[in-house]
N, C-alpha and C positions, 0 to 999 in steps of 0.2 A: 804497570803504571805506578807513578809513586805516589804513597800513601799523602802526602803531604797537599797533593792534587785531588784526589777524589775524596779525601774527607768536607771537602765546600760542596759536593754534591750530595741530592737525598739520595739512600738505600735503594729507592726504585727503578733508578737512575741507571744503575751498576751495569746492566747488559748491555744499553748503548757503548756505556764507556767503554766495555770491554770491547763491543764492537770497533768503537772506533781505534782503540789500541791495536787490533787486529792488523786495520786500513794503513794505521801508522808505519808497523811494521814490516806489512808489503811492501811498502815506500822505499824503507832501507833494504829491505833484503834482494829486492827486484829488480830497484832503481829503473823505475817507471811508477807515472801516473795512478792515479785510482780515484774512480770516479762514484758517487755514493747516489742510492737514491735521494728523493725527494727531502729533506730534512724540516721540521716546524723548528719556529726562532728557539725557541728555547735549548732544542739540539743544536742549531747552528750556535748558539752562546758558547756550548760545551765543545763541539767540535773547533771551535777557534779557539778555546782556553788550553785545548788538550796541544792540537798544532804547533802552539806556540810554545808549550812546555815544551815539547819534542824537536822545536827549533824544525820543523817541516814547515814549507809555505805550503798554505791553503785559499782558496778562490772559490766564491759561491756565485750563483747565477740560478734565474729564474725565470729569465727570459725577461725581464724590467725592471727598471730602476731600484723599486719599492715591492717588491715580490717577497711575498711573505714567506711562501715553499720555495727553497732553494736545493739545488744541487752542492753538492760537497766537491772538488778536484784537489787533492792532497797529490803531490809532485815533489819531487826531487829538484835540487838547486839549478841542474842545467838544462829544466826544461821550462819554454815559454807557455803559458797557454793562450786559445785561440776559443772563441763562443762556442765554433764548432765541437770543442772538445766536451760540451756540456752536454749534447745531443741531445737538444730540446727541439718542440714540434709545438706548432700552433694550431689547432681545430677551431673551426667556428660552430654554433651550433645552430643547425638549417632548422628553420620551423615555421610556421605558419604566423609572421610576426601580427598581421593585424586581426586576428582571430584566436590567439592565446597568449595568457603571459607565463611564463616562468619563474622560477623562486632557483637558488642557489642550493638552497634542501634537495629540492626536486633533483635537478643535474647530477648533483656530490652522491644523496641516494642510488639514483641507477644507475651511474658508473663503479657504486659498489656494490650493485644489485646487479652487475654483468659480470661479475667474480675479481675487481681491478682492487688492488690494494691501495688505501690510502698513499702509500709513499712513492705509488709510480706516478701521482697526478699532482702536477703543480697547482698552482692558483686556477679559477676560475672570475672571470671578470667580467662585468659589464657595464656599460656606459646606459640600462634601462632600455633598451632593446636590441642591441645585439647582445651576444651571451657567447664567450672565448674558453678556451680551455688548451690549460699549457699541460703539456705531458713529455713522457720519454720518449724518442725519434720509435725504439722498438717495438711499440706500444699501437701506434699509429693504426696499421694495419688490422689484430684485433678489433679496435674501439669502432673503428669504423663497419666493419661487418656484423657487430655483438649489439650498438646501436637503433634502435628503430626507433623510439617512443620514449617520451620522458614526462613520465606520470601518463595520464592520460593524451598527450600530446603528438602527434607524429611528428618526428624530428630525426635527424641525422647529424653526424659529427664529419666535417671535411674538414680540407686541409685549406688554410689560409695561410697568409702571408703576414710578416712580420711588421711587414710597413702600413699595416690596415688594423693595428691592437689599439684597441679604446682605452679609452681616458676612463679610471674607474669613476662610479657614480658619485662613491660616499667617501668620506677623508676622515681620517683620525683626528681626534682633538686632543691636547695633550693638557694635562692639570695634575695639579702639586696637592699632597694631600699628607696629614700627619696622622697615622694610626696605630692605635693598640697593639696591634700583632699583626703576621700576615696571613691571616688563618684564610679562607677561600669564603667563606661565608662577610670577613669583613671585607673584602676587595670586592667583592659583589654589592653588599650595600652599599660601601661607597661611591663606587663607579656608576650606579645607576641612582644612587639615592634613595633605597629600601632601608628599612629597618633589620637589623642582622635577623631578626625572627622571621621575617619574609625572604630573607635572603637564606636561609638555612631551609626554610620549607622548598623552594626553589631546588636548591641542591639537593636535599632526599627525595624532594618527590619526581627526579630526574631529568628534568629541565636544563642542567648545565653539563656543561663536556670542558673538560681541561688538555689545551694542547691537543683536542681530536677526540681525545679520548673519556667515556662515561667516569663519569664519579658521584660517590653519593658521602663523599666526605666532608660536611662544614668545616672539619677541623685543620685538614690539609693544609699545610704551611705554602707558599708559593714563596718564587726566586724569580728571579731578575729573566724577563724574555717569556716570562709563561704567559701562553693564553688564555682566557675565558671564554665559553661562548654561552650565554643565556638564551634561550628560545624566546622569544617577543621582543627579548630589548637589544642585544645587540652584541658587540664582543668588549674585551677588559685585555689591555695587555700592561705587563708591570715593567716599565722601562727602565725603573732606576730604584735602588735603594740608596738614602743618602743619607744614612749615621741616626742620630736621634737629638731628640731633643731635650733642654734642661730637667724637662719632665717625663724624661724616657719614652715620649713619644716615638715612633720613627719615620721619617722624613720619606717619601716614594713620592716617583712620577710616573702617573697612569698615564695611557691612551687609550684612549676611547671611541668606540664605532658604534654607533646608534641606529638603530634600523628608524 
């Protein structure tokens, strides 16, 4: 991949990219399709910036509109794609609605406490009392046998249909904000409106996950597409970087999900 491309990417970054250079080159050398697991925005950012250097069409899906876990299909020019090619699956998750509630922890927990990798499982959603779960077509059969109980809960994952997916509960709010640096301690105070000292104890004392993943770095610089997610308050996504200002400020647009 050329240097001039993955110098805009962090160092940590590098194995995706490479991966996805991998996916790229299947593309050419096979001329056919390639379909990726689950990806978080921020991989989807890089996978569309890499696609398009490489002049391959790519297509994501998540099974809805606003699906934040996507699938990847990198394809060659003379073929069309179809939903089905995504081979996504909808579960509902069967439980005892008027006698337990559920947490989205809960769920995301034992489907990776029944050995399922983060990137085979799409979005999880719900409208406050049903509770959905997008995954791989593959996957289906596992989840459903591996399944019993979610937390203390008895529950089960079936299959449901497409035309029965909820309206999620909570919506993003979007706001403009001029910052220091993009260090992860100040996208946290901001976004929720902590003090960077409260928002740095947060981060070391492990409270927050970037993109899925544990981090205890206040220092961490964040890019365009990275998630947050805080435990009590809610998630941080950075939508936009936009230049700076007279005062070296820099110009971002967050989104924001508030529990």
């Amino acid at each position: 991949m050329d240097e001039n491309i993955t110098q805009h990417f962090r160092p940590d970054e590098a194995p995706f990219i490479d991966a996805i250079t991998g996916w790229l080159q299947q593309v050419q050398d096979e001329y056919r399709p390639v379909l990726t697991h689950f990806l978080n925005p921020r991989q989807v950012y890089i996978a569309t910036t890499l696609a398009r250097h490489a002049d391959i069409p790519v297509r994501f899906s998540g099974g809805h509109e606003h699906a934040e876990m996507q699938r990847a299909l990198f394809y060659p020019e003379y073929y069309t794609p179809e939903a089905k090619d995504f081979e996504l699956t909808l579960m509902r998750v069967d439980y005892p609605v008027k006698f337990a509630t559920l947490h989205h922890s809960q769920i995301l927990g034992t489907l990776l406490g029944a050995g399922i990798e983060r990137e085979i499982l799409g979005d999880i959603l719900t409208d406050g009392e049903v509770w959905q779960v997008v995954t791989e077509t593959s996957m289906v059969d596992y989840l459903t046998s591996q399944v019993d109980r979610i937390g203390r809960v008895k529950a089960r994952l079936k299959l449901d249909d497409w035309t029965q997916l909820v309206r999620p509960l909570n919506e993003w709010e979007s706001e403009s904000a001029t910052l220091s640096s993009l260090r992860l301690d100040n996208i946290v105070g901001t976004g929720f409106h902590l003090s960077r000292h409260r928002a740095k104890e947060l981060i070391e004392g492990g409270h927050v996950r970037l993109n899925w993943a544990d981090t205890l770095k206040p220092d961490y610089e964040l890019d365009v597409a990275d998630i947050v997610s805080v435990r009590g308050f809610g998630r941080i996504r950075l939508d936009e970087v936009a230049g700076r200002t007279k005062k070296e400020k820099i110009r971002v647009t967050l989104a924001v999900l508030k529990k």
